[in-house]
C-alpha positions in Angstrom: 49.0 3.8 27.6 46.7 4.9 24.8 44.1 2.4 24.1 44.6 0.8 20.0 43.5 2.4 17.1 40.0 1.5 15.8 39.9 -1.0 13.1 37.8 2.0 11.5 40.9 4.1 11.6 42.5 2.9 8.9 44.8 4.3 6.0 43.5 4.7 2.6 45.0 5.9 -0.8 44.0 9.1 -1.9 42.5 7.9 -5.3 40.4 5.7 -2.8 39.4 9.2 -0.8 38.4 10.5 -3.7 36.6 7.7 -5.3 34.7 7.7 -2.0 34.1 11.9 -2.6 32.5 11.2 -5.6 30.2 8.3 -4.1 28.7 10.5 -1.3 28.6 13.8 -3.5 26.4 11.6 -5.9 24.5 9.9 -2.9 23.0 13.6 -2.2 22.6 14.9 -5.4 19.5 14.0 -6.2 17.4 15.8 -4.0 19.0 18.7 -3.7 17.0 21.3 -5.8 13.8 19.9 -4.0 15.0 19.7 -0.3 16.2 23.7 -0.8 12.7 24.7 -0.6 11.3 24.0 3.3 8.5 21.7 3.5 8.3 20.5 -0.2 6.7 17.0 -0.8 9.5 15.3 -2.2 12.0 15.6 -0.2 13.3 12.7 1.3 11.5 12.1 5.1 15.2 10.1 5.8 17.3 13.1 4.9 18.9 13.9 8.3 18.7 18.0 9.7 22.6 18.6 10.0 22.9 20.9 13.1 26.0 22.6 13.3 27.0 23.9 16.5 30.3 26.6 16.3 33.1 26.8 19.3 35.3 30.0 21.0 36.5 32.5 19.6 33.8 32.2 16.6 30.0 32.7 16.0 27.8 30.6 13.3 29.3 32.9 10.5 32.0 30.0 10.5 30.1 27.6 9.0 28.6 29.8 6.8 30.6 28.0 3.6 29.7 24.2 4.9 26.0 25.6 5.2 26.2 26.2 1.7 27.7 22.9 0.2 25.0 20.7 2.4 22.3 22.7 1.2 23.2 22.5 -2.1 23.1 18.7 -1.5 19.6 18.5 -0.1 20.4 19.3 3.6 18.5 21.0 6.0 20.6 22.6 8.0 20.9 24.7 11.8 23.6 26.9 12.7 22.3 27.8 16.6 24.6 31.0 18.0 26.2 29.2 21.3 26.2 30.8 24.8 29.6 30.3 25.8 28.5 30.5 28.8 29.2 27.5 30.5 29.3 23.6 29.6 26.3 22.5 31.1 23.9 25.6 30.6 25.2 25.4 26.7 24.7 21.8 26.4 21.2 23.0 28.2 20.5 25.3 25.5 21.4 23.4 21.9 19.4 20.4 23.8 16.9 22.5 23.4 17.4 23.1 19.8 17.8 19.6 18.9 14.5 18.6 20.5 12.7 21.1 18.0 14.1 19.3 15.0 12.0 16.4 13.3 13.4 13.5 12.3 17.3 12.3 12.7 20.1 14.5 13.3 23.4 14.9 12.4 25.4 17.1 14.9 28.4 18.7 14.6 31.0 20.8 16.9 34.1 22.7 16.9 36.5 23.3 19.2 34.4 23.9 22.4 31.5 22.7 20.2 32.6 19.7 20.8 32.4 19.3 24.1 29.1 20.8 24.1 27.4 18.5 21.6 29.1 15.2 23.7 26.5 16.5 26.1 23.4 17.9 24.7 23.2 14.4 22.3 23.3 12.5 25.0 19.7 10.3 25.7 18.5 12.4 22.2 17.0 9.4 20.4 17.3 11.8 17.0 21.2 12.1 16.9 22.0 9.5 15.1 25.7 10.8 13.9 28.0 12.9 15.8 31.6 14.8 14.0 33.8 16.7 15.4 35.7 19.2 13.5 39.3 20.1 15.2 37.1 19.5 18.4 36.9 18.4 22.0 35.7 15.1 22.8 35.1 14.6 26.2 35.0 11.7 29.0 32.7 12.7 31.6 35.3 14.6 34.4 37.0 15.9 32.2 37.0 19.9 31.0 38.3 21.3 27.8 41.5 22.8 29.7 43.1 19.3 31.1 42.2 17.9 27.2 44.5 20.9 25.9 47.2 20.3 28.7 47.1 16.7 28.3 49.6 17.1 25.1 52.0 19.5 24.4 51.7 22.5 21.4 48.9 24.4 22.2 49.9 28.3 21.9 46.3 29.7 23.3 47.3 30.5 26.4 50.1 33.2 25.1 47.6 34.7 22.5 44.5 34.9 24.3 43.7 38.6 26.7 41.0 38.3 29.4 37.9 40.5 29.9 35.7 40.8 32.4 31.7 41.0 32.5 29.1 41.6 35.5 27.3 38.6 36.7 23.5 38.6 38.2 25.0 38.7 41.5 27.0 41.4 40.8 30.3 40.0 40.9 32.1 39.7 38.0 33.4 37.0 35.6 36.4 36.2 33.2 36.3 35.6 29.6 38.9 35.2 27.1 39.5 36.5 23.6 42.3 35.9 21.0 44.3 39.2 20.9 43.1 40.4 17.6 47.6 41.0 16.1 47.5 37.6 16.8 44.0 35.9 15.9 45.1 34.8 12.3 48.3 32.7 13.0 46.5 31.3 16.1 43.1 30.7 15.0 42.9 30.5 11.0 46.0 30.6 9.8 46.0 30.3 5.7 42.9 32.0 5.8 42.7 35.3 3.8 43.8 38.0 5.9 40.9 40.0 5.3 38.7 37.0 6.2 40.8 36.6 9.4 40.1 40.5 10.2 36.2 40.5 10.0 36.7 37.0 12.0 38.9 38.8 14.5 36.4 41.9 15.0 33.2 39.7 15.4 34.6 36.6 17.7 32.8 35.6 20.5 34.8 35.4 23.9 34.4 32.2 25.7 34.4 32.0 29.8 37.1 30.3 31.9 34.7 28.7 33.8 33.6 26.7 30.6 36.5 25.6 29.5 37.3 24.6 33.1 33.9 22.7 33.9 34.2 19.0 33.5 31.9 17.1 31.3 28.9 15.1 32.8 27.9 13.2 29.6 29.8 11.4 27.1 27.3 10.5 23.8 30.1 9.2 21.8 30.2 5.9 24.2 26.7 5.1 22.5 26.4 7.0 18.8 28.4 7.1 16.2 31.2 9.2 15.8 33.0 11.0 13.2 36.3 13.0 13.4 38.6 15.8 11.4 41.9 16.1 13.3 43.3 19.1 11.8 47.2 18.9 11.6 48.2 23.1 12.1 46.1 24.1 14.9 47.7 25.6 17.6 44.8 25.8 19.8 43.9 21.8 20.5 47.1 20.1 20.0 46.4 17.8 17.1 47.9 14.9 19.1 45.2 15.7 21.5 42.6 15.5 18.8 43.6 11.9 17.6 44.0 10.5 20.8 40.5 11.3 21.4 39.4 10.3 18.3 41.0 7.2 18.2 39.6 7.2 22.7 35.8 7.6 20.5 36.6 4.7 17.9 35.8 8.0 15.7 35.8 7.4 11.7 38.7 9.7 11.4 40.4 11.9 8.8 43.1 14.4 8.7 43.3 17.2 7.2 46.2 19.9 6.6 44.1 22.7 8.5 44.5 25.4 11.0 42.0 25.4 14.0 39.1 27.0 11.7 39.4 24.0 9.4 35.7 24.7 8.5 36.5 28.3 6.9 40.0 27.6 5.4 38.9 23.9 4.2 35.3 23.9 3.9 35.8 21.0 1.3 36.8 18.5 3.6 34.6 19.4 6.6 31.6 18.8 4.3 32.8 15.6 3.0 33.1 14.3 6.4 29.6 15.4 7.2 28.1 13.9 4.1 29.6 10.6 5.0 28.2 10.3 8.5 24.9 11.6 7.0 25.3 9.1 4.4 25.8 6.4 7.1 22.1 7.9 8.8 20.5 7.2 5.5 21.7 4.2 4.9 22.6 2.2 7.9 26.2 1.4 6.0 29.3 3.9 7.8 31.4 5.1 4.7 34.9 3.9 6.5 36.9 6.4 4.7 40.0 7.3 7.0 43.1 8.9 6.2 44.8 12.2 5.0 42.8 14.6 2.8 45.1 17.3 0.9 44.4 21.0 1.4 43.3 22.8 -1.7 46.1 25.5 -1.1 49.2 23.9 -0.7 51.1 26.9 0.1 53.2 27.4 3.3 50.6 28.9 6.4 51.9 31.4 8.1 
């Protein structure tokens, strides 16, 4: 039996959505010319270091239109390449990253990412906001692949091809790419078809062995958690992602996107990380749930 929803998942209007949008673009204005240039004395000391930490199939490129928006709002902000090597060692590694940062931190994943920053945040005094974006959300023992089997209507299994590499002992391991005819409808579909190429050409393959190794951390039991479910991806099942939002008491919205919501809909995703930002600041969650419209209304192929 799924547990209830969170009294923080609740339904709004979507005058009230974007009443709120207006609120949090104006909460950041402000010191946004100022906060663009590292180290400069006014910025605020409170503004929190969004780090945003990309999932398979995709490097720190797909951020690369949510960097801009939070910048433009005063944001510093991290895009980290990940490993993909394996849960624990990547955890390892953007642990590492966020114990260079000064001062709070929001952190975001995708996808894998997810997963990964579940882990790395957890005991990190500095993460005071976690979001997931179309993302894995973890209990400790459990692994990326029993999350995507435990609902129906993911299609990654068909459209991914495995590869191999050598491993220091020389044996060798098994990754897994999305078959490149294939990547757009799976992976970003409404996305340009260009923008899907170049995404296509340049993804990074993930290993088996991480999506198969079972968490060992869960920081979403202890900070507080934001979530995008996006409603057309066909790699988590979006089922999947609002049970485990609604599992994380996650202030949740959802969002018309295909599993790259943060390239197709970089709107949204950005709105959704202002608002836990916002919450950093000032200690007072911005409670907005419900359905955000995609700004391309058009059928996704």
């Amino acid at each position: 039996m799924n547990p209830p929803i969170s009294r923080r998942t609740v339904t709004v209007s979507l005058l009230a959505g974007a009443a709120a949008l207006g609120t949090a673009g104006a909460a950041y204005s402000a010191p946004a010319a100022a906060a663009d240039r590292p180290g400069n004395p006014h910025e605020r000391p409170d503004t929190p270091t969004v780090v945003l930490i990309h999932g398979a199939f995709a490097d720190a490129s797909s951020w690369s239109s949510v960097v801009e928006r939070l910048q433009r709002q005063g944001h510093r902000v991290l895009a980290p390449a990940l490993p993909l090597r394996g849960l624990a060692s990547d955890s390892a590694y953007i642990r590492s990253v966020l114990d260079s940062v000064t001062g709070p931190i929001v952190l975001v994943g995708h996808s894998y990412g997810g997963a990964v920053i579940s882990q790395a945040a957890a005991g990190a005094p500095q993460v005071k906001a976690l979001v997931y974006i179309a993302a894995f959300i973890p209990d400790i023992g459990e692994s990326a692949l029993k999350l995507t089997d435990k609902f129906p209507g993911s299609t990654l299994g068909q459209a991914t091809a495995t590869q191999y590499y050598p491993l220091p002992d020389g044996s060798q391991g098994e990754e897994l790419v999305i078959k490149k005819d294939l990547f757009r409808k799976q992976f970003a579909a409404g996305v340009p078809p260009k923008t899907a190429q170049v995404m296509a050409a340049g993804q990074r393959p993930i290993t088996l062995a991480a999506l198969q190794e079972p968490a060992t951390a869960a920081a979403w039991k202890k900070i507080p958690s934001w979530a995008l479910v996006a409603t057309e991806d066909r790699n988590i099942p979006p089922a999947a992602e609002r049970w485990m939002a609604e599992r994380a008491r996650a202030h949740t919205v959802t969002v018309r996107a295909p599993h790259a919501a943060a390239v197709s809909d970089p709107g949204p995703v950005t709105d959704l990380i202002l608002r836990a930002a916002c919450s950093v600041r000032t200690g007072h969650p911005l409670a907005h749930t419900g359905d955000i419209p995609h700004e391309d209304m058009g059928p996704r192929p």
